[in-house]
C-alpha positions in Angstrom: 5.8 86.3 -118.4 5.5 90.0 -116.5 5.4 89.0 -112.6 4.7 91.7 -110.0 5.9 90.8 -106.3 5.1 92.3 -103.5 6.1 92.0 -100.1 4.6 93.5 -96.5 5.9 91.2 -94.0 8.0 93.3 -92.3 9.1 97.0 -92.0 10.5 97.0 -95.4 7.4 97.7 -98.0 8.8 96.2 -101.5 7.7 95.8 -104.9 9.5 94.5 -108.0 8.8 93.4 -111.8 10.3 90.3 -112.9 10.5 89.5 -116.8 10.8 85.5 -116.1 11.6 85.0 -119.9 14.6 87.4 -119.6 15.3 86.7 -115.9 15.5 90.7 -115.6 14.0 92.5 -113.1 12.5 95.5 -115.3 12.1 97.7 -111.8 12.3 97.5 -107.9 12.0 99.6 -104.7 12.1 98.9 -101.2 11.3 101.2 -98.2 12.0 100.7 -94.4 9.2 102.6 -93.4 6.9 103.7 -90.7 4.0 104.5 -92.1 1.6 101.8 -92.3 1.8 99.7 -95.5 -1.6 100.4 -96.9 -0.4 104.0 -97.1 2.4 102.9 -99.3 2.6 99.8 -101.0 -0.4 100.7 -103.7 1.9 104.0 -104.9 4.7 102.0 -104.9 3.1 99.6 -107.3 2.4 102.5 -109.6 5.6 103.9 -108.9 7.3 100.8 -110.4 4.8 100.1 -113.2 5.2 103.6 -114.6 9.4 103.7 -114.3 9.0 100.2 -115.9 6.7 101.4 -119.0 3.8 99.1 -117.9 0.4 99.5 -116.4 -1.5 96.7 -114.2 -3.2 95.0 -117.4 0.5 94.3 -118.7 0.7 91.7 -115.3 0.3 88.2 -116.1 0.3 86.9 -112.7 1.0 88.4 -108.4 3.7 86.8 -106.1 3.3 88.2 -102.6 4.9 87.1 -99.4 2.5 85.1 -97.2 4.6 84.8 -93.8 5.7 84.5 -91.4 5.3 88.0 -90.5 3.6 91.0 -89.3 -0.1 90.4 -89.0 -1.4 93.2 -90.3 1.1 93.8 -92.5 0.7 90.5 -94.3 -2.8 91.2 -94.5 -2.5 94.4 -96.0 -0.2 92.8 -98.5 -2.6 89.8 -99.5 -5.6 92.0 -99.8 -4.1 93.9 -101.8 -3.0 91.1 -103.9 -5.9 89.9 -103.9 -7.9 92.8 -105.2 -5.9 93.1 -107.7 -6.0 89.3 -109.2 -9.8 89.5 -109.2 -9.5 92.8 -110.9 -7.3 91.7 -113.7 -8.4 88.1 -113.8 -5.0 86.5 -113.3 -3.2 84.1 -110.8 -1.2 84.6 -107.9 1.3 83.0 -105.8 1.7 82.7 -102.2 5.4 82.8 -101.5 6.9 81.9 -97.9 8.7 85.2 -96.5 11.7 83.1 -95.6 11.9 81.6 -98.7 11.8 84.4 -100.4 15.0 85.9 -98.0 16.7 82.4 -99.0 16.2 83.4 -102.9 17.4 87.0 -102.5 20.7 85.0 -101.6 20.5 82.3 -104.1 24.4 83.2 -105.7 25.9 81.8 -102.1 26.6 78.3 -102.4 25.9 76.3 -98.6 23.8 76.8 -96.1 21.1 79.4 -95.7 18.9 80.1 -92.4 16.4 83.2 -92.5 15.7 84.3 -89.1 13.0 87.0 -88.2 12.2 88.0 -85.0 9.3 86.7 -83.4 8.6 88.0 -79.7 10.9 87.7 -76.9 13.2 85.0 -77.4 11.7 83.5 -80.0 12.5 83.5 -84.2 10.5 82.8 -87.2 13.2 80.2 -89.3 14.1 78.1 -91.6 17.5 76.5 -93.1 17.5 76.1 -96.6 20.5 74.9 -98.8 21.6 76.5 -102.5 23.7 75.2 -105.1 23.8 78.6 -107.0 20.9 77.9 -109.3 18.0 76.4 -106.6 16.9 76.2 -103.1 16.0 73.7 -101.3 14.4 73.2 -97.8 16.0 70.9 -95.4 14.5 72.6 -92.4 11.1 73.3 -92.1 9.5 76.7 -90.7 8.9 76.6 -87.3 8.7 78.9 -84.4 11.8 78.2 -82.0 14.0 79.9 -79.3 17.6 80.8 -80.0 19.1 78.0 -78.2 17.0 76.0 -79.7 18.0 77.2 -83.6 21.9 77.1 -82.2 21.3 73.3 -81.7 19.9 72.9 -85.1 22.7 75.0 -87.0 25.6 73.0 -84.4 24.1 69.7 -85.5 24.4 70.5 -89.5 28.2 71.3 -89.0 28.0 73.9 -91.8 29.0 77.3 -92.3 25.8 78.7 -92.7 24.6 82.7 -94.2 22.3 84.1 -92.2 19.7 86.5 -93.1 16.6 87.9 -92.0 15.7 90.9 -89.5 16.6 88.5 -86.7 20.0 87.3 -87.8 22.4 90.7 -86.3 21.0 89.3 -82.8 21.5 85.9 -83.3 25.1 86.4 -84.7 26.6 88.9 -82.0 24.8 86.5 -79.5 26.7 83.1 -80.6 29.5 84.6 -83.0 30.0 81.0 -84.3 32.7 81.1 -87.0 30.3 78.7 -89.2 28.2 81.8 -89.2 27.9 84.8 -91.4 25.6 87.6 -92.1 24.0 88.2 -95.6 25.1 91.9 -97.2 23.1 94.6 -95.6 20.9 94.9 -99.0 20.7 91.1 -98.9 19.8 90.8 -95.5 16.0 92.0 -95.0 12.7 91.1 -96.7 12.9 92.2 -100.6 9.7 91.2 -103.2 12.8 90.4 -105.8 12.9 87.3 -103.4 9.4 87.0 -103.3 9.2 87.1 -107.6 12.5 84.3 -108.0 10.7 82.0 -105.6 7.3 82.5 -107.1 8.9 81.3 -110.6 9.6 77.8 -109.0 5.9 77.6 -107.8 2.3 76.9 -109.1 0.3 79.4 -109.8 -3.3 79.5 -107.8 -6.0 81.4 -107.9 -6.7 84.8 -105.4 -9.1 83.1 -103.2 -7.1 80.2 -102.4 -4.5 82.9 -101.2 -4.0 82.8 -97.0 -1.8 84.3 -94.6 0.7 81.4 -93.1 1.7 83.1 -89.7 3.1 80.1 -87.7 1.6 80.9 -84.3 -1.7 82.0 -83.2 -2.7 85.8 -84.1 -4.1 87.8 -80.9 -8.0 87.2 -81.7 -7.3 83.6 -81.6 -4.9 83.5 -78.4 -7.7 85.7 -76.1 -10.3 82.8 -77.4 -8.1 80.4 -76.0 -7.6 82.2 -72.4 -11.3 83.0 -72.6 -12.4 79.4 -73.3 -10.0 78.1 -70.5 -10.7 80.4 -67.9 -14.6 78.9 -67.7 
């Protein structure tokens, strides 16, 4: 099976084709980027198709990175996703950003704790565990402080990778030896994560496809104050 990822959570726009039968990734890119990633991540879909010698209709199924995330940059990602499964009549998958940063580090064996910055003290994570070959979750996502995280990585007792846009912080901040940052190209969101989890995962349809952003988006947090204030 040909699978396209894609992945706009973040600052990093990324795109990747993944040949699951051969376990070979046929083409990739990723770009730390400004510009906003509707300007980009369309051409860089082409881009990787064409240095791949495939066109859209030679896509069986769409992995893209639901969140946590950037808000508009997720939706940018699964609109585009989305467009593009109705247009070709295939599935999709909706892959967990910091699962997908946990697969892009499957080869170390221990502990694994994405961490992406969330606002002011706060951190999108998770802590997953990989033997090498799979990943499994034995800390759910959740939004937390870094104090808070610290107590959850203490109270495992294991030397645990870190990795995610928010780990550099965390690591000069506690400098734990049971702590260790990822490899720079390891370290940020990547859609080659986003196509090895997606291969572990049912397939769904496009409009069952939703953003998971683990705290309120802006719309719904001035509804809130508005409501209260009367």
């Amino acid at each position: 099976m040909l699978l396209l990822g894609i992945d706009t959570s973040g600052k990093t726009a990324s795109v990747s084709v993944y040949d699951t039968t051969k376990e070979l990734f046929l083409a990739q890119t990723s770009i730390y980027t400004k510009m906003t990633h509707s300007q980009v991540i369309l051409p860089l879909c082409k881009e990787v198709l064409a240095k791949s010698q495939l066109t859209l209709e030679d896509i069986d199924e769409i992995a893209v990175a639901v969140g946590p995330g950037s808000y508009t940059g997720l939706r940018i990602g699964i609109s585009a996703v989305k467009a593009l499964c109705f247009g070709l009549d295939c599935k999709c998958d909706g892959v967990s950003t910091l699962l997908a940063m946990a697969y892009n580090n499957i080869s170390y064996k221990g502990n694994i704790c994405a961490i992406m910055s969330a606002r002011n003290d706060l951190v999108y994570t998770a802590l997953f565990r990989s033997d090498g070959y799979s990943i499994e979750c034995i800390e759910e996502e959740k939004i937390v402080s870094h104090s808070e995280l610290a107590e959850i990585l203490a109270f495992s007792g294991s030397e645990t990778l870190l990795c995610g846009d928010g780990c550099m912080d965390f690591f000069m901040k506690y400098q734990s030896p049971l702590l260790i940052l990822a490899s720079p190209h390891l370290r940020l969101q990547n859609a080659s994560g986003v196509c090895l989890a997606a291969t572990c995962m049912e397939a769904i349809s496009p409009s069952e496809l939703e953003a998971k952003y683990l705290q309120k988006v802006k719309a719904e947090k001035d509804l809130e104050e508005k409501n209260n204030s009367k």
